[in-house]
TORZAMI-996839 format. One line per 4 residues: number of its first residue (from 1); their letters; for each residue x, y, z of C-alpha. Coordinates in steps of 0.05 Angstrom, whole numbers, plus 32768, in hexadecimal, padded with zeros to 4 digits. Example, Ala and Ser with C-alpha at 12.3 -4.5 7.8 and 13.67 -1.06 7.14 Angstrom:
! residues 2
1	AS	80F6,7FA6,809C  8111,7FEB,808F
//
This chain:
! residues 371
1	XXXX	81D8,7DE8,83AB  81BE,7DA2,83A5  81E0,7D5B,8397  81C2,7D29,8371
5	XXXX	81DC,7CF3,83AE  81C5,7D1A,83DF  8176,7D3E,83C3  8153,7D64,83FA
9	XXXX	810B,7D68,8411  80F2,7D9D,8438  80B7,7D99,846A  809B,7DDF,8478
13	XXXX	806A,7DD5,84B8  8030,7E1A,84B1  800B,7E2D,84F1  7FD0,7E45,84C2
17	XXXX	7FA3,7E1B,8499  7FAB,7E17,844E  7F6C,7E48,8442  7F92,7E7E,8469
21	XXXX	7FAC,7EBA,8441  7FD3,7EDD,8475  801D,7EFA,8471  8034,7EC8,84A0
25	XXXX	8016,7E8F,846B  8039,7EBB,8434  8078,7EB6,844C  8067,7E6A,845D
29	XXXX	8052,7E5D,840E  808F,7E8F,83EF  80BD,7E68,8416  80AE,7E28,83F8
33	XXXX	80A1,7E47,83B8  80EA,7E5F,83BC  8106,7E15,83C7  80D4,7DF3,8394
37	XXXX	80F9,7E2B,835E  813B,7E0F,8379  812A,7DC0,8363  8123,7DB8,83B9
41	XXXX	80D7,7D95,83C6  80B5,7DB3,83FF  8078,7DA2,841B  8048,7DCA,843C
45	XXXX	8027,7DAA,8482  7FF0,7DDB,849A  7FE7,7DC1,84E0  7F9B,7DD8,84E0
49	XXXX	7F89,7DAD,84AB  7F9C,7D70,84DB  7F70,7D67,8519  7F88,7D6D,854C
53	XXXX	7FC8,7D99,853A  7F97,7DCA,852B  7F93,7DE1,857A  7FDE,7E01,858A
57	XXXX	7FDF,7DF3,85CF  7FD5,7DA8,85CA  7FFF,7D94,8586  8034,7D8A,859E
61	XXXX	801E,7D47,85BA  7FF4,7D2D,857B  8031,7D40,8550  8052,7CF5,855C
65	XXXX	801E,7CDC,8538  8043,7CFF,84F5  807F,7CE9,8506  8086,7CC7,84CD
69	XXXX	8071,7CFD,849D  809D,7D27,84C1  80DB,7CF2,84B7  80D5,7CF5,846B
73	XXXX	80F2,7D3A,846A  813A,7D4A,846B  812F,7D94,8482  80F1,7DA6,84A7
77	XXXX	80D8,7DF4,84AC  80AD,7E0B,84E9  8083,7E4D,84D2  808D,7E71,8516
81	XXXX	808A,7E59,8558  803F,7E40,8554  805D,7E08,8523  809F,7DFD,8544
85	XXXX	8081,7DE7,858B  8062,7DB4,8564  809D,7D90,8561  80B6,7D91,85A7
89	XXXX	80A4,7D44,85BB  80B6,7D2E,8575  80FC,7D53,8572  811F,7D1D,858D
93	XXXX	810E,7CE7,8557  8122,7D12,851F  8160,7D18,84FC  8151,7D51,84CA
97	XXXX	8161,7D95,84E3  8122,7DC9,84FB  8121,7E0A,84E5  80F6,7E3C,8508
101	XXXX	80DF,7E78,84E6  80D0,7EAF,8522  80B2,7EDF,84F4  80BD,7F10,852D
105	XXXX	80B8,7F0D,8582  807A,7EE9,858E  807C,7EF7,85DD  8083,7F40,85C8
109	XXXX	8043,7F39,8596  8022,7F13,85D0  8031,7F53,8602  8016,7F87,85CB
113	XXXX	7FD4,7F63,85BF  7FC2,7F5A,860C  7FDC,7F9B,860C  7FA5,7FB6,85D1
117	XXXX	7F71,7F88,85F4  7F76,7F9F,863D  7F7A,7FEC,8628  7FC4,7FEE,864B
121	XXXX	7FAD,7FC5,8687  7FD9,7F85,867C  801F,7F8B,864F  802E,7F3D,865E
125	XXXX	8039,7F0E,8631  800A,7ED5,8638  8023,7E93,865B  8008,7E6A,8620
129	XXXX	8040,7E92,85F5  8074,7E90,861D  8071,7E40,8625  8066,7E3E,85D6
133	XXXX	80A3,7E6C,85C6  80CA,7E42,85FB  80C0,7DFC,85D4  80C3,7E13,858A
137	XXXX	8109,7E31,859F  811D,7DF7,85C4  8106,7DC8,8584  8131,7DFB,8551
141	XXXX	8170,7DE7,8536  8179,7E29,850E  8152,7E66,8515  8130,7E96,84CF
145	XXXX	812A,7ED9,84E9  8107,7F14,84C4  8136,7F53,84DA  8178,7F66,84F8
149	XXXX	8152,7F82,853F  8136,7F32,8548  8181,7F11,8530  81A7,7F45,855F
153	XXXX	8179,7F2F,8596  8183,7EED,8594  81D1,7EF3,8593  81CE,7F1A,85D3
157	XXXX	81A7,7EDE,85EE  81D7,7EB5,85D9  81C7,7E8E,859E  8207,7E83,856D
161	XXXX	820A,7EAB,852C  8212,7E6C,8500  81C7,7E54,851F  81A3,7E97,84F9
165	XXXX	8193,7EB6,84BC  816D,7EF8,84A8  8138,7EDB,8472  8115,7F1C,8467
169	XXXX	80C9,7F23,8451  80D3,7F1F,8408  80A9,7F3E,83CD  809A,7F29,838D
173	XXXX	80AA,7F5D,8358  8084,7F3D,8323  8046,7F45,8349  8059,7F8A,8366
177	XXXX	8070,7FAA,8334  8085,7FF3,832C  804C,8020,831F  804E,8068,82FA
181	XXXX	8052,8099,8328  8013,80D2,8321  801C,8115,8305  7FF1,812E,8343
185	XXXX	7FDB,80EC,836A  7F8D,80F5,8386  7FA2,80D3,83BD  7FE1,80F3,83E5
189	XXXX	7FE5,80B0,841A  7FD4,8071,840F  7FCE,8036,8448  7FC6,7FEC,842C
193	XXXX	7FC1,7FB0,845B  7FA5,7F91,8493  7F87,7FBE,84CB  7F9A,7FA3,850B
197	XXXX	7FA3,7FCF,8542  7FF0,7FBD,854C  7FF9,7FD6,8503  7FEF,801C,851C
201	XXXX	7FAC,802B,8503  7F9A,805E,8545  7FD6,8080,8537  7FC6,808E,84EC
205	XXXX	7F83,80A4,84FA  7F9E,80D7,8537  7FD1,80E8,850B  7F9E,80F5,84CC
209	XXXX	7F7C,811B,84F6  7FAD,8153,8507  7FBF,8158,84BE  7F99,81A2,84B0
213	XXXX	7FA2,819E,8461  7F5E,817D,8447  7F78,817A,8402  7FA8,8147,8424
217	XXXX	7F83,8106,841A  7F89,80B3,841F  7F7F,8080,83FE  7F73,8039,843D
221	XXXX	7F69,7FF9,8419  7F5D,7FAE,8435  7F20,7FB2,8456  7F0C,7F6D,8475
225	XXXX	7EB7,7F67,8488  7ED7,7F63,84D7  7EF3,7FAC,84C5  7EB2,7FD4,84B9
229	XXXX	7EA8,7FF3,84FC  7EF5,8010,84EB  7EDC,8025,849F  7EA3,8049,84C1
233	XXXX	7ED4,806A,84F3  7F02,8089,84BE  7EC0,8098,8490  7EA1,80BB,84CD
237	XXXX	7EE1,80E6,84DD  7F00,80F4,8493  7EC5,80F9,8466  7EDE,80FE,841E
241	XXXX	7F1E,8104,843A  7F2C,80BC,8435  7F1E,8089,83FC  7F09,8040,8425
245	XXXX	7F18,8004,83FE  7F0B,7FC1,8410  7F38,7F84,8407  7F45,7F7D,83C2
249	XXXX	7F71,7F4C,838E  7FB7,7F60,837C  7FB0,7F7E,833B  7F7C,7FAE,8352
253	XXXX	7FA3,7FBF,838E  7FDA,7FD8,8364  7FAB,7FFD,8335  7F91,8022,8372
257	XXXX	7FDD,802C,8380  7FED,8058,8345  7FC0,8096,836B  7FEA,8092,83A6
261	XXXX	8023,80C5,83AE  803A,80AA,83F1  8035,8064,8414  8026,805E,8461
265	XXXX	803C,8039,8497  802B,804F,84DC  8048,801D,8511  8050,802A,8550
269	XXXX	808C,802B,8588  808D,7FE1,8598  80B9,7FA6,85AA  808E,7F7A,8581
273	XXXX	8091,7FB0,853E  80E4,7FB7,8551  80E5,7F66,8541  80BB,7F68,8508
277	XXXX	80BF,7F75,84BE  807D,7F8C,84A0  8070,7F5F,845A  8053,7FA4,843F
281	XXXX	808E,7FCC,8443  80A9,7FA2,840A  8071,7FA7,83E4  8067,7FF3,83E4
285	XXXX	80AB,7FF9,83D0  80A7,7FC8,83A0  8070,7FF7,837D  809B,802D,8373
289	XXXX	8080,805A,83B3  80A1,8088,83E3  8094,806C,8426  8086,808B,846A
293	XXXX	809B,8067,84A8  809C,806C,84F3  80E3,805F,850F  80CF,8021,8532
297	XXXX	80EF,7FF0,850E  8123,7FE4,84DA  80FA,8002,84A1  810C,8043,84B8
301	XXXX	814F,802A,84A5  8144,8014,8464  8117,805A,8450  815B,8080,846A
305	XXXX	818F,8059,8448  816B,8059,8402  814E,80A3,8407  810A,8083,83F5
309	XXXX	80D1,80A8,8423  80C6,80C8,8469  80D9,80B7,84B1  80B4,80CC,84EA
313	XXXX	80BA,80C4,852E  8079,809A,8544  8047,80C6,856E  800A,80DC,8547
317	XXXX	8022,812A,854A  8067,8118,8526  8042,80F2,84F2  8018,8127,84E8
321	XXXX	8055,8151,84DB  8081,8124,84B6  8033,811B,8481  802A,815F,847C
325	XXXX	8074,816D,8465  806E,8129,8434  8032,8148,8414  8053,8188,8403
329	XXXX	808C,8162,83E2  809A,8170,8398  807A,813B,836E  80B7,812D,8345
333	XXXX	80E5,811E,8387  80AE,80F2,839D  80B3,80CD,835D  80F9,80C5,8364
337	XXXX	80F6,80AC,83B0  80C3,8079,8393  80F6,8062,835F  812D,8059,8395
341	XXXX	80F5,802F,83BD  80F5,7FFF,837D  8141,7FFC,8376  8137,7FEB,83CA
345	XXXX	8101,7FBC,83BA  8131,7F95,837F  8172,7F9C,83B2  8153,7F7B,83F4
349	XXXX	8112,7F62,83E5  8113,7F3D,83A3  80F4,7EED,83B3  8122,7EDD,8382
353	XXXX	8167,7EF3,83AD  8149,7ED7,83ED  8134,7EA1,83DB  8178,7E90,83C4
357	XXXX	8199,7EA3,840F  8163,7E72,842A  8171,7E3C,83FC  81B1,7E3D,8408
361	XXXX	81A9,7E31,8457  817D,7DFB,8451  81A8,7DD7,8420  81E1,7DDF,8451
365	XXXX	81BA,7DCA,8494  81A2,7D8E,8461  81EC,7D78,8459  81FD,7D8C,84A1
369	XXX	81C5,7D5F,84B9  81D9,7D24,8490  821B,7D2C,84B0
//
């Protein structure tokens, strides 16, 4: 991919500070990681760590005074939109190629959280977001997009094909590897994650509750200290129903893993979730688990074409359906959806096979740029 007359360097800008473990900083860090493997040096620049970049709306206009950092690179990578308005007075004194990352529709994200916030009163998308989406896309030379909803949406706005590529949230099946699927798991659901609101956390605990069987139990792990008032609320309502686990290190996540029959995820009906690609989905598959899904987004998709768990439609009374029917599944055809989640996992997922597609991209907008 590379010449030795012509080696690359790769800036890769991060919105987040270096102490952030996030998925959007996971993505950040694989995606270097994936270049360094490939004999391509990348750099990571977390904008927070550099005063005064680390306030979005006003970085932009201290980013000049990297120009010259940012000159050294042959290739620079914007982590979303938050890092590619950064560039926007500095674009024109740069000859490498920008690539922006969208990780998904940040106007629709921006709508959904007002929308959480206000209780349904405002469904706007802030003005701040709207101006930053405006200069990271006018700063982008070629745009990384996480699923087929986002790419098809930006072709109808007009954006050539040849200025896109579907880099998909990758997993790491080293790390996540397959676990042994239960004889009889303790635990017939199991949610791990984050437990924002937009991730559909009201809807699993409406749906929960219409679920009549209480020999039908869950297993919720990743607990942050901000999350106990929500720990209390599912304690409060399920009892021994539900097993609460706080944020925890890989290898005893995926110990906790092998007493799950089922893995959750309970999104709801939004633009922002239709743009989006949750990192977990990956990773449950990557385990070995069947999978239920809301058809919101393309994982619906991917559970249908590889027979690998449960689709529901997203109110809380389908899910409730759709978990009730799951949990009377035979145990051996779950085991058998949760080995056609792996072969998913090794198929689409793999680091290793996308990091290769986005390799190859920024070698060729490298050469292009040169040119």
């Amino acid at each position: 991919m590379t010449t030795k007359s012509a080696p690359i360097s790769v800036l890769a800008l991060s919105a987040a500070g270096s102490d952030d473990r996030s998925a959007y900083t996971h993505r950040v860090m694989m995606l270097a990681q994936c270049l360094r493997e490939r004999s391509i040096p990348c750099d990571v620049f977390n904008m927070p760590d550099h005063p005064p970049l680390d306030t979005e709306t006003t970085a932009s206009l201290f980013m000049p005074l990297w120009l010259r950092t940012l000159r050294r690179a042959s290739v620079i990578y914007c982590g979303a939109q938050e890092a590619g308005q950064a560039l926007f007075f500095c674009r024109p004194f740069l000859s490498a190629p920008v690539i922006l990352d969208v990780h998904g529709d940040v106007i629709a994200q921006s709508a959904l959280a007002n929308e959480i916030e206000s209780g349904g009163a405002n469904k706007s998308a802030s003005l701040r977001v709207r101006l930053i989406d405006r200069l990271a896309m006018a700063s982008a030379d070629h745009i990384l997009t996480v699923s087929k909803f986002q790419t098809e949406t930006f072709l109808r706005q007009g954006i050539p094909r040849q200025k896109i590529t579907l880099i998909r949230n990758g997993v790491d099946l080293d790390v996540f590897r397959q676990v042994p699927f239960p004889a009889r798991p303790p635990f017939t659901f199991g949610y791990i994650g984050d437990f924002q609101s937009w991730q559909g956390i009201d809807n699993l605990i409406d749906a929960f509750r219409l679920v009549p069987d209480p020999g039908i139990r869950m297993l919720l792990l990743g607990f942050r200290e901000g999350d106990r008032d929500l720990k209390d609320r599912f304690r409060s309502i399920f009892g021994p129903r539900v097993e609460l686990i706080d944020r925890t290190d890989r290898s005893t996540l995926i110990q906790w893993v092998r007493d799950v029959g089922i893995l959750i995820i309970p999104r709801i009906d939004h633009p922002a979730i239709r743009h989006a690609f949750p990192t977990k989905f990956a990773e449950y598959a990557a385990m070995g688990r069947p999978i239920l899904v809301n058809s919101v987004d393309e994982t619906a998709d991917f559970v249908t074409r590889y027979q690998c768990g449960f689709v529901s439609a997203p109110d809380p009374a389908s899910v409730a359906v759709t978990m009730t029917q799951a949990a009377t599944t035979d145990v051996q055809a779950l085991a058998e959806m949760g080995k056609r989640a792996r072969i998913m996992a090794q198929e689409s997922f793999s680091w290793d096979s996308i990091g290769e597609a986005y390799a190859r991209i920024v070698s060729t907008l490298a050469q292009d740029g040169r040119r």
